[in-house]
Every structure is written in structure tokens, then in C-alpha cells.
C-alpha positions as CSV (number, residue, x, y, z in Angstrom):
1,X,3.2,-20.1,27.1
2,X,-0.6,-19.9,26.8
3,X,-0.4,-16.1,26.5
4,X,2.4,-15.7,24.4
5,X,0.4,-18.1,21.9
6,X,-3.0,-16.3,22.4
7,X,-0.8,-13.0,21.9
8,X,1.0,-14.1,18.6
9,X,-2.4,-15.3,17.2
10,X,-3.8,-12.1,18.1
11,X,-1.1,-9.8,16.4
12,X,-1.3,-12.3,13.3
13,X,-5.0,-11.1,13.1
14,X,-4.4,-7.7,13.3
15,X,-1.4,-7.4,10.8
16,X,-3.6,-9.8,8.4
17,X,-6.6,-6.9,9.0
18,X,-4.7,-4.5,8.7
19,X,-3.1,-5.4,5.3
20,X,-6.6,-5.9,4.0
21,X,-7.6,-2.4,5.2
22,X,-4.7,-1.2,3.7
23,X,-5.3,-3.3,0.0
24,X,-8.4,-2.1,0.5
25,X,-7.6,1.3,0.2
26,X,-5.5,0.4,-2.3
27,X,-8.2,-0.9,-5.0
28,X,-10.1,2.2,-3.9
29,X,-7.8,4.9,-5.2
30,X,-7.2,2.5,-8.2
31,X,-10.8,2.2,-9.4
32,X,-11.2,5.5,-8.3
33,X,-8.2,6.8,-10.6
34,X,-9.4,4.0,-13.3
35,X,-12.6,5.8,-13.9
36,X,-11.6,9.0,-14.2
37,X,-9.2,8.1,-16.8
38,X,-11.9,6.4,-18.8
39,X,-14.3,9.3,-18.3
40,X,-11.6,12.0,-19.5
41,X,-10.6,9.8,-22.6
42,X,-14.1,9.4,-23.5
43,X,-14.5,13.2,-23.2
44,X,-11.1,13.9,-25.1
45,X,-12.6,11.8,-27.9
46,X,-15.7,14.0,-28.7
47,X,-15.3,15.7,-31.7
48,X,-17.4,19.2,-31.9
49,X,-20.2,19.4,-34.3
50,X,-20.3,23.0,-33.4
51,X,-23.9,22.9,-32.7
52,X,-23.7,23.9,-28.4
53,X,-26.8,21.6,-27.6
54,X,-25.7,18.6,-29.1
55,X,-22.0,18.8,-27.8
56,X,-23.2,19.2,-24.6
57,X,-25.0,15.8,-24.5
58,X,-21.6,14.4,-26.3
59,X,-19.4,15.5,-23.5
60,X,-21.9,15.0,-20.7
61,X,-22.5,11.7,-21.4
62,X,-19.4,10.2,-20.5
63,X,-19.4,13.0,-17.9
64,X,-21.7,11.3,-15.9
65,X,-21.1,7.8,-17.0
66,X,-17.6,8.7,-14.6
67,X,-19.8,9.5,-12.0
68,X,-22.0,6.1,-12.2
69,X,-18.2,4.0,-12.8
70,X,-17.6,5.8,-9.8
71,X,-20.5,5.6,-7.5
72,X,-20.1,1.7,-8.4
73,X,-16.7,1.9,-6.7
74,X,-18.7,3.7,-3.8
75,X,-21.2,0.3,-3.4
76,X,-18.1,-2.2,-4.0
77,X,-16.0,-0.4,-1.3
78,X,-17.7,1.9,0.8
79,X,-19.4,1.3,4.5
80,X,-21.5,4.5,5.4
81,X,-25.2,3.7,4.9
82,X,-25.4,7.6,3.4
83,X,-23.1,7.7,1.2
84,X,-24.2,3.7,-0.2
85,X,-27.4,5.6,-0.6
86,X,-26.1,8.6,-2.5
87,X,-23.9,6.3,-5.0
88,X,-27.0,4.1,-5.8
89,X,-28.7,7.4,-6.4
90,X,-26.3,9.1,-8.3
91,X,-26.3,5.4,-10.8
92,X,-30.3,5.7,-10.8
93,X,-30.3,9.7,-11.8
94,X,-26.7,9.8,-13.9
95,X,-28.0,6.8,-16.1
96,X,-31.5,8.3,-16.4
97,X,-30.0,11.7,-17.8
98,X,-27.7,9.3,-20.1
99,X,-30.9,8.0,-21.4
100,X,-32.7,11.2,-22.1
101,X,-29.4,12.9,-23.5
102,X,-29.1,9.7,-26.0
103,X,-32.5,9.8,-26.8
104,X,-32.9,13.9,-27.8
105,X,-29.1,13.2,-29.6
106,X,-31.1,10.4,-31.3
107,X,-34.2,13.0,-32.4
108,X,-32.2,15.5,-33.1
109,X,-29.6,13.4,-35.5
110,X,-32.5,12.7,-37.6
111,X,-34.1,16.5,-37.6
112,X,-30.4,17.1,-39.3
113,X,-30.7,14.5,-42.0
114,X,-34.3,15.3,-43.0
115,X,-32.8,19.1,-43.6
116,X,-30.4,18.1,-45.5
């Protein structure tokens, strides 16, 4: 009877493991999935101002605010040591070029009005 107990506890565990493995992976491919839809609609919104330099910071912007949504997912999910240390590298560098892309937009923006 002992054994039988000990062995139904243990299988309890296991399923109860493996459904969190399993919802796990789940929330993964969501947020996954989640931020790539939010990077590619901020991307669809961009309008062209036909100048190349300045729609390249448009679309690149939430270009690589996908990849820090998704690095995020990396840290909330993820167990390899490397590739925790690439997501919170790939936040640090993505949101620095964010930075610099907003502030030359920013510069730039206001070297159009004084033209004008």
C-alpha cells in the first residue's frame, strides 16, 4: 500500500511538472508571437517622408524595440546562462541605438523646420 501511495504521489508530480513545462512553452510562443505582431504593426504604421535616412530610423526603431520586447521574453522564460546574457545585451544595445536614432530624428526634424 506504501508504494502504491509513494507511486501515485510521484506520477501526480510529474504530470503537475509536466503541465507547467508544457504552459510554459505555451506563454513562450505567445509572447513570442505577441511581440512580433506589435513590432510589425508599429513598422506597418510608418509613413515615408521620402528622405532614406530618416525612414530608416522610423522603421528601425520599432525594429529593434521587437527585439528588446523579445529578449525580455528571453529573461522571463529562458534558463541558459548564454543566451540570459545575450537578451540582456541585446535590451542594453537595441535601446541604446533607439536612443541615438530618436535623438538624430530629433536634430534633424528641426534642421527641416529652420529650412523651411
Amino acid at each position: 500500500m506504501k508504494l502504491s501511495l509513494w507511486a501515485l504521489s510521484l506520477a501526480a508530480i510529474l504530470l503537475v511538472i509536466a503541465s507547467s513545462a508544457a504552459d510554459a512553452q505555451d506563454g513562450l510562443v505567445h509572447a513570442m508571437h505577441e511581440s512580433m505582431a506589435q513590432m510589425h504593426a508599429a513598422m506597418d504604421r510608418v509613413s515615408s517622408t521620402g528622405d532614406p535616412d530618416h525612414d530608416f530610423a522610423l522603421m528601425m526603431i520599432p525594429h529593434h524595440q521587437g527585439a528588446i520586447d523579445m529578449a525580455k521574453v528571453e529573461l522571463l522564460y529562458g534558463k541558459d546562462p548564454v543566451m540570459r546574457r545575450l537578451a540582456q545585451e541585446i535590451i542594453a544595445d537595441q535601446q541604446s541605438e533607439i536612443d541615438a536614432m530618436r535623438l538624430q530624428l530629433s536634430k534633424t526634424s528641426g534642421q527641416a523646420r529652420k529650412k523651411n
